[in-house]
C-alpha positions in Angstrom: 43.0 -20.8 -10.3 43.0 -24.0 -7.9 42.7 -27.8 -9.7 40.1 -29.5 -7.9 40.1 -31.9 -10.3 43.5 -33.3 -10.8 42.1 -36.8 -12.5 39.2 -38.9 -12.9 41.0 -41.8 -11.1 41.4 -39.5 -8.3 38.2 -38.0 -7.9 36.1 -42.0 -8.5 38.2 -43.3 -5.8 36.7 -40.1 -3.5 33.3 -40.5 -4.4 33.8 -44.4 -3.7 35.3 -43.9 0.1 32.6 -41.2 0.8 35.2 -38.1 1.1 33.5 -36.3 -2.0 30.1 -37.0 -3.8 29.4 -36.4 -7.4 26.9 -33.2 -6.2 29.6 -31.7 -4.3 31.8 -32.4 -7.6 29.4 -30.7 -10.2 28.8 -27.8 -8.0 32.4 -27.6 -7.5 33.0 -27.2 -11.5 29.7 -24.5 -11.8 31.3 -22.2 -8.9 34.8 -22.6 -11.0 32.9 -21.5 -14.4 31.1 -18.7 -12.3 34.0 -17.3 -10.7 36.8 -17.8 -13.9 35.2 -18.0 -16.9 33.8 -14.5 -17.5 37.6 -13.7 -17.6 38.8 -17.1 -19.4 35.4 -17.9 -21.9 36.3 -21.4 -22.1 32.5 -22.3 -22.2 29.7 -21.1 -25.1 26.9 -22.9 -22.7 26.7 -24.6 -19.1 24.0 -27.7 -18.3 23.2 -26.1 -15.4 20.0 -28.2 -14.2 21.0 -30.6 -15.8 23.9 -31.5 -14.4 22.9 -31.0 -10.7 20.2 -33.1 -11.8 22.6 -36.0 -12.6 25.0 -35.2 -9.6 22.1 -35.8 -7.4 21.3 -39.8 -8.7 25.0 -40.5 -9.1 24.9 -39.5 -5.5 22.7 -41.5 -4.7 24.2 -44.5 -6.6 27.3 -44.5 -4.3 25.3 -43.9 -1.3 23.4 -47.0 -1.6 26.5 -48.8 -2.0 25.5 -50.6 -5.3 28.1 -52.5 -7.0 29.6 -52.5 -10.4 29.1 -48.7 -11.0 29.6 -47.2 -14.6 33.5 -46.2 -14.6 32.8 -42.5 -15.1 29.8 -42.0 -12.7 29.5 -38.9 -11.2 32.8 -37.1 -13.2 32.0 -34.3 -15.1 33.2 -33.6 -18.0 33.2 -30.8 -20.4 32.3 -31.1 -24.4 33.4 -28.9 -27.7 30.2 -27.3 -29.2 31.0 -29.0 -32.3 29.5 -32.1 -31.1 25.8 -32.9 -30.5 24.7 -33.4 -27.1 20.6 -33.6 -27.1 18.6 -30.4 -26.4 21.8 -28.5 -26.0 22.9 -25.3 -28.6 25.7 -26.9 -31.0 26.9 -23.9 -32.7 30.0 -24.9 -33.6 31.6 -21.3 -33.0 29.6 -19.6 -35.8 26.5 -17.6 -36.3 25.2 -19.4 -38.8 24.2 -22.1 -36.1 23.7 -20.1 -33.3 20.5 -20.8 -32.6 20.8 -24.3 -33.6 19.3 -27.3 -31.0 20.8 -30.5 -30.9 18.0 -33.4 -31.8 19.9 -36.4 -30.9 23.2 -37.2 -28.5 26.2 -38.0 -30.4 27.8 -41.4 -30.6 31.0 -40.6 -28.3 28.2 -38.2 -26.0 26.2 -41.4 -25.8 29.1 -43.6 -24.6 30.3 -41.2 -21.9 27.1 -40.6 -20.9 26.2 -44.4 -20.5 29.2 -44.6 -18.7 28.1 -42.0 -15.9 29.7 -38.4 -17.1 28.3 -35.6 -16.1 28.2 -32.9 -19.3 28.5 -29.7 -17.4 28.6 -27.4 -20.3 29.8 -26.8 -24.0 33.3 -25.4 -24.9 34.1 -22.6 -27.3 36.2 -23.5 -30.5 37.2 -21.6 -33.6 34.8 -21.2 -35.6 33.6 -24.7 -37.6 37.0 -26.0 -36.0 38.5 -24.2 -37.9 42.4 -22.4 -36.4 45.0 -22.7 -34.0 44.0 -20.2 -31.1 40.1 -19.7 -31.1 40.4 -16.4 -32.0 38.2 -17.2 -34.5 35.4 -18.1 -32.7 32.0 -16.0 -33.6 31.8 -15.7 -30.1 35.1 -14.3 -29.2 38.0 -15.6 -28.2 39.2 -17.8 -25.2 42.1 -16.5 -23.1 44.6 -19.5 -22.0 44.6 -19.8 -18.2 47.7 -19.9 -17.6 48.7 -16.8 -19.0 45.7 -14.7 -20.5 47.0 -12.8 -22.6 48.1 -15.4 -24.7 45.8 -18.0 -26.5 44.9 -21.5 -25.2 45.5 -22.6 -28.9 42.5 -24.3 -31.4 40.2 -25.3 -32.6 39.4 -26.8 -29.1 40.7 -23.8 -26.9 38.1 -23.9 -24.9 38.3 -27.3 -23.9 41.9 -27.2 -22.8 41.4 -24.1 -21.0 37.8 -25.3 -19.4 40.2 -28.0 -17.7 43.5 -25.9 -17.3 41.1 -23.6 -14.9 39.9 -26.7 -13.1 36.5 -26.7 -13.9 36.7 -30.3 -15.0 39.2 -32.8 -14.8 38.7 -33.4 -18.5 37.2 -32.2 -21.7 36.7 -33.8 -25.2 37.5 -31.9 -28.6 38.1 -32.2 -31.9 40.8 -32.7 -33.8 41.2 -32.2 -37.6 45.0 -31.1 -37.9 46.1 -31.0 -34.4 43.0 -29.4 -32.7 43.7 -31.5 -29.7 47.4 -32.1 -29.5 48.2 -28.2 -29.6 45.9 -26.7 -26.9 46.9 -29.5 -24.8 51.1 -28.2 -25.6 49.9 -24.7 -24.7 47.7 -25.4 -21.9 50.1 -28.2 -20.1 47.7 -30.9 -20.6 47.5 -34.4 -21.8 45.7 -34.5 -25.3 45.2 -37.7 -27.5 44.2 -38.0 -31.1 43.0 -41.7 -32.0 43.7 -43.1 -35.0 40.8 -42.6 -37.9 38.1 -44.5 -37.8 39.2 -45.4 -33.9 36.0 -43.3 -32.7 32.6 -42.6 -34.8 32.4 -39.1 -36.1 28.4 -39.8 -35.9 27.0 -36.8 -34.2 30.4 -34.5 -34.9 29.8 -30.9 -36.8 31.8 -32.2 -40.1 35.0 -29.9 -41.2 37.2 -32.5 -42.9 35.4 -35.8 -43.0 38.8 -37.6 -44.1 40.5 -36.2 -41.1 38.2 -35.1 -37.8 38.6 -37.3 -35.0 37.2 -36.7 -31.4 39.6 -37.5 -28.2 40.5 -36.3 -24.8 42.6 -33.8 -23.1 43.0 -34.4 -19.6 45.3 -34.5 -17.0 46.8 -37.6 -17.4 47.3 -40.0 -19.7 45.8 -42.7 -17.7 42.7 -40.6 -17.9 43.0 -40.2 -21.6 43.3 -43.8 -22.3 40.3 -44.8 -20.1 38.0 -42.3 -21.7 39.3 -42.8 -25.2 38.4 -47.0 -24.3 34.7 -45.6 -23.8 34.4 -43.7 -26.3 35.8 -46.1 -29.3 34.7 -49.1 -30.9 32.3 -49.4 -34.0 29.3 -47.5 -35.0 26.8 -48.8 -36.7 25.9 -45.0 -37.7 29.3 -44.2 -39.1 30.7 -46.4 -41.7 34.3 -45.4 -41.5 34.3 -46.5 -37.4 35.9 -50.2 -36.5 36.7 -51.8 -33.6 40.8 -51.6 -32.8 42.8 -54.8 -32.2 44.7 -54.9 -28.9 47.9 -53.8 -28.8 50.1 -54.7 -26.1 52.8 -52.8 -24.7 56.2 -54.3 -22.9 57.4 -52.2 -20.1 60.5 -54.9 -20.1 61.6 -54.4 -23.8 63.2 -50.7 -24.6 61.8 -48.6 -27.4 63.0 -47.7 -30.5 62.5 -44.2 -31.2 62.7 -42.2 -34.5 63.4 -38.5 -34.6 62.8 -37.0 -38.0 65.7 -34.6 -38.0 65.4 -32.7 -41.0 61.5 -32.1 -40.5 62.6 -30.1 -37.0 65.3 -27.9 -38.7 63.4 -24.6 -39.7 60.6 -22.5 -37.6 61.6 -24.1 -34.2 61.6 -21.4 -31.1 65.6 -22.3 -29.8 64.4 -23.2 -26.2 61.8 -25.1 -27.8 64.4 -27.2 -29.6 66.6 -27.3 -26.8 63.7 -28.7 -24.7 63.5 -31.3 -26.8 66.8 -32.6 -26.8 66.5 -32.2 -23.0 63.4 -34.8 -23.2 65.6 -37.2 -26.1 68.1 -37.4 -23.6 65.8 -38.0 -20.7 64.1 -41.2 -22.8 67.9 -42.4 -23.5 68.9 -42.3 -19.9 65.5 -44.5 -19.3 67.1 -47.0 -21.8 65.6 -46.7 -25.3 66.9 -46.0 -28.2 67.0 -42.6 -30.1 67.0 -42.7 -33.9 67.0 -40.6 -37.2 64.6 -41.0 -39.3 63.9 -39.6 -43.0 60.5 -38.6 -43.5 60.4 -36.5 -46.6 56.8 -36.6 -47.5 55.4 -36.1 -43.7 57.7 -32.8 -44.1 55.3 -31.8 -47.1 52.2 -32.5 -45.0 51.1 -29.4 -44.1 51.3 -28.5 -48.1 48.9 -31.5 -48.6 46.5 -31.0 -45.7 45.7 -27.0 -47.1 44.2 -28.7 -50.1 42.9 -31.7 -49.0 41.4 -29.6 -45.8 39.4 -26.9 -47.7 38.5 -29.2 -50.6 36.5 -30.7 -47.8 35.5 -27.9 -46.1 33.9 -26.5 -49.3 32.0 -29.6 -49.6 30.7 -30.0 -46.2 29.7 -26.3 -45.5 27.8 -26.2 -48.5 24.7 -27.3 -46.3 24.6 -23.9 -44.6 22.8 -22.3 -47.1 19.7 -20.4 -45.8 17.4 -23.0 -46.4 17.4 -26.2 -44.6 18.3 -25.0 -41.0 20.4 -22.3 -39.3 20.2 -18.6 -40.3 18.7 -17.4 -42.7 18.7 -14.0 -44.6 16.3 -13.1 -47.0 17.3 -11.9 -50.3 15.6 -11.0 -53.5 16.2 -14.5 -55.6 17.2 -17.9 -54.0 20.9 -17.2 -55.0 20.3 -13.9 -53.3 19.4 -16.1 -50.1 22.2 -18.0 -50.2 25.0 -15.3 -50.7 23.1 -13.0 -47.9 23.2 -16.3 -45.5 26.6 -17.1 -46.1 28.4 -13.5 -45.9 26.4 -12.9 -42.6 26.9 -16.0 -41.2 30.5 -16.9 -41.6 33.6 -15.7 -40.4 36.5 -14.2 -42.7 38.6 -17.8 -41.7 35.6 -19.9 -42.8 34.9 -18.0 -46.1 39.3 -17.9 -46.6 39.0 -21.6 -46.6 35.8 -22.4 -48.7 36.7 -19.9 -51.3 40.6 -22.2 -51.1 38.3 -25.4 -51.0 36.1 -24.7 -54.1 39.2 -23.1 -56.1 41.1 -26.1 -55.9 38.2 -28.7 -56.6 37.0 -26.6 -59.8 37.4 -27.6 -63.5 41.0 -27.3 -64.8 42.3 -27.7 -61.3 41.3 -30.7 -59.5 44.3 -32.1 -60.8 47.0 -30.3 -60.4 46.1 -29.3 -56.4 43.5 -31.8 -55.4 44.4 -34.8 -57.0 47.9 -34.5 -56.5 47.7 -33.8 -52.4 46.2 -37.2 -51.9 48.3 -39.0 -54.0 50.6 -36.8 -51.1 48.8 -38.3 -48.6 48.6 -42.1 -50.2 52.6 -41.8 -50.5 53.0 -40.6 -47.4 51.2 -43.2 -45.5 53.2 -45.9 -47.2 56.5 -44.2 -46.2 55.1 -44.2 -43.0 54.8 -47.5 -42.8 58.1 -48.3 -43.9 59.3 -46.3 -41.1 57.4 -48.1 -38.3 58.9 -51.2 -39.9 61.9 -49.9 -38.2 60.8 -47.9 -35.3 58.1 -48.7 -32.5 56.9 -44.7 -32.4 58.2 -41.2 -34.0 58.5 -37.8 -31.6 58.7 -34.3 -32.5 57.4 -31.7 -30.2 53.6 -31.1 -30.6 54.3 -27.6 -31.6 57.1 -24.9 -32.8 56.4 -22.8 -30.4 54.7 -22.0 -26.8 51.5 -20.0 -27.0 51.8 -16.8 -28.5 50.0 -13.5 -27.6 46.4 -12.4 -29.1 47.2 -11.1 -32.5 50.6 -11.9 -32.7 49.9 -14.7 -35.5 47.5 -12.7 -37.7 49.5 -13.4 -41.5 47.3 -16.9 -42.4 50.3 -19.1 -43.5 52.0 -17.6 -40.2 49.3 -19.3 -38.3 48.9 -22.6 -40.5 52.7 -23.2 -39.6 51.9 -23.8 -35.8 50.0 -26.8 -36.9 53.6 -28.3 -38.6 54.3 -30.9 -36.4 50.5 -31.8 -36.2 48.6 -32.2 -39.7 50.6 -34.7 -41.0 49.2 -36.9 -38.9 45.2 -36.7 -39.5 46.9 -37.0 -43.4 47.7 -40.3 -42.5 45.2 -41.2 -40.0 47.6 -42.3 -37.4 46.9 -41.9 -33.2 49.2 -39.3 -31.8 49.9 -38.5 -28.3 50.7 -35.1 -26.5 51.9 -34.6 -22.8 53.8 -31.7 -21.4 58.1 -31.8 -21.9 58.6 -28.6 -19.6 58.4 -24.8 -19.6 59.7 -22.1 -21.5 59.8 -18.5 -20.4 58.6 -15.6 -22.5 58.5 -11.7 -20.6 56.9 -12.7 -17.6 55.0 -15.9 -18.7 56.3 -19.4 -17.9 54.4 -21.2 -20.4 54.4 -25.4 -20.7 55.6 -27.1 -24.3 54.3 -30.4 -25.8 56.1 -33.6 -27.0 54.4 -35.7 -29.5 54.3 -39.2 -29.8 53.2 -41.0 -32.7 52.5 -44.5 -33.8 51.6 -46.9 -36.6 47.4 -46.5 -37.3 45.3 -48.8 -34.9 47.9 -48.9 -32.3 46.0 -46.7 -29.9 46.2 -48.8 -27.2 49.7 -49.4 -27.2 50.4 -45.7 -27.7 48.9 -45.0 -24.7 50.4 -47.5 -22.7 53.9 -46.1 -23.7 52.8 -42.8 -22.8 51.5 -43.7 -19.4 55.3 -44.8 -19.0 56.9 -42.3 -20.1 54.4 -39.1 -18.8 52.3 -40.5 -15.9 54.7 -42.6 -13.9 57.2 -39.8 -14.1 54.5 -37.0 -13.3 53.5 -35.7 -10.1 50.1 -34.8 -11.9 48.1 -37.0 -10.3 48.6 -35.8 -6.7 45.1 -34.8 -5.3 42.8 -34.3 -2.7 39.1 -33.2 -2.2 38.4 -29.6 -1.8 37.5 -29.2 2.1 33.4 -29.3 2.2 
């Protein structure tokens, strides 16, 4: 599958000297979706018309020379069908809203678009967001393109494969417990999760309000950083969004880096853990500084998030209930309606986790499991911050392992432990980075692995600078030119 779109900086600075136009661009991504996707079903819808539509007066924009363009006119982008974009199907992977229309754009849809993107269609996801592969999508899975026969990873699967095949240089997702980071590690992509409260979740199909954050998986992390600047700032519509500080980054003065050593001893593939002393060593040899660090509560993190998680997802999918909107199947009695709704409409991961969510929020055992996870959580964010006293970011790799085949996770708790390295973080509501570390071979697949960085909440910006050091100028990634017209 070619990459026509190798980044957004790359493909503005064509449509501004004239050697590709925002039409040619968005017609471009459709033929890519035609020809790959009915093999890859990274997309639930396309914007057909609409899109060309757009293509046509961004177009026009550059052809009239006018100044000060939107930074993102003309670049399409692709969107997780968990978030609203208006008059489009949101879904969110489930039947229960398959017929479902958007009425209103949400808040990071509305930025973008007011920037210039181009949405060219909707993504596929695991079902309410909710798993590591999108195999549980009501809508079947999505194959990863660079190997299709193992998954692109979840919930937002079918955004990193939607830009993996080159039908757009980037795609926005979700990310509740590592939804971005780890289909970025299996798909070789750059994926960002901002810190909470960094971007409004107005306009987002809620799973875990405490924890969902949109953000970008792209090519680069240049391109990561501008989109996530678009996209963030405060929302009058959602009361946990703020405006971030700037936070500046010193190319001059060396890191120091924290490696929580005992949190990587158990469930790491070997050449996954020999990859990332290969990428330790690398960052020494560029002059930082590579230290242990005890993290003993972030090692219970993905105990924590399992209860915090459901409890949330119990409460928030209580909506879908036969009544209000969505499906609806009729039963004998009101409770009747409800229970028909519900079993037809969700999958056997959403039910796992409501039925998890409403046990542990019920009488007599709120606090023992409930209660005690976010005092977990509170703990665990003050530990972090004693840590970042000391260190200026921590790294593990994004996940324990390279993207495994269809099936092969199908235990639950065998699954939940790809998302390790990953939950901990929504916990505490810190911004983590992935980028790609290097490859792996399994049988016949050569399959990319993730690094994650992480830093201290609200230090997006300076996150991102540190990655642009230490992925882009290091990458050949960014090497591109316009498909011959």
């Amino acid at each position: 599958m070619t990459n026509k779109f190798a980044t957004i900086a790359a493909l503005r600075s064509a449509f501004s000297d004239g050697s590709y136009t925002p039409a040619a661009a968005v017609a471009d991504a459709l033929t890519t979706i035609t020809e790959n996707d009915p093999a890859i079903h990274a997309f639930l819808h396309t914007y057909h018309d609409t899109a060309i539509a757009a293509a046509k007066e961004a177009t026009a924009a550059y052809e009239a020379g006018t100044a000060d363009l939107p930074p993102l006119l003309g670049v399409p982008l692709a969107i997780k069908n968990n978030i609203l974009v208006k008059g489009e199907r949101a879904t969110a992977g489930s039947k229960i809203l398959e017929n479902y229309t958007a009425p209103y754009d949400a808040t990071v849809v509305a930025r973008l678009r007011a920037a210039g993107a181009i949405f060219i269609g909707s993504t596929n996801l695991d079902e309410f967001a909710m798993g590591s592969s999108t195999e549980n999508s009501a809508y079947g899975p999505t194959k990863n393109p660079l190997a299709p026969s193992r998954v692109p990873g979840g919930s937002s699967g079918g955004s990193a494969a939607a830009v993996a095949m080159g039908a757009a240089p980037a795609a926005i997702g979700t990310d509740t417990g590592g939804s971005i980071r780890q289909p970025a590690s299996y798909c070789g992509l750059v994926g960002f999760k901002p810190s909470y409260g960094a971007l409004s979740r107005y306009g987002l199909i809620a799973m875990g309000s405490s924890l969902d954050q949109a953000g970008p998986l792209t090519h680069t992390v240049a391109d990561a950083e501008l989109l996530h600047t678009i996209m963030a700032g405060k929302d009058p519509l959602d009361a946990t969004s703020y405006d971030l500080s700037p936070t500046a980054y010193d190319k001059a003065k060396p890191l120091t880096i924290g490696v929580p050593r005992a949190f990587l001893k158990d469930g790491i593939d070997d050449d996954v853990a020999a990859l990332f002393e290969k990428h330790l060593t690398e960052v020494r040899a560029l002059g930082h500084q590579v230290v242990d660090v005890d993290l003993p509560l972030f090692e219970q993190g993905l105990a924590a998030y399992y209860i915090v998680m459901p409890a949330e997802v119990s409460s928030n999918l209580a909506r879908y209930d036969g009544i209000r909107y969505g499906l609806s199947v009729p039963g004998d009695d009101l409770l009747a309606v409800y229970e028909n709704t519900r079993a037809a409409g969700f999958g056997d991961e959403v039910k796992r986790r409501i039925i998890l969510g409403t046990h542990v929020l019920s009488s007599g055992y709120y606090d023992a499991y409930y209660k005690q996870a976010e005092r977990v959580r509170t703990m665990m964010r003050a530990e972090l911050a004693a840590t970042f006293a000391g260190v200026d970011v921590i790294v593990t790799p994004t996940t324990p392992t390279p993207a495994f085949t269809f099936g092969a996770q199908a235990d639950p708790l065998s699954m939940y432990r790809q998302d390790i390295f990953t939950v901990p973080v929504n916990l505490a509501g810190i911004p983590a980075l992935s980028f790609p570390m290097g490859t792996v071979q399994r049988e016949s697949d050569t399959l990319p692995v993730g690094v994650q960085y992480s830093a201290p909440i609200g230090s997006d910006a300076r996150l991102l600078a540190i990655g642009r050091v230490l992925y882009d100028e290091r990458s050949a990634s960014t090497s591109w030119t316009p498909p011959q017209q």
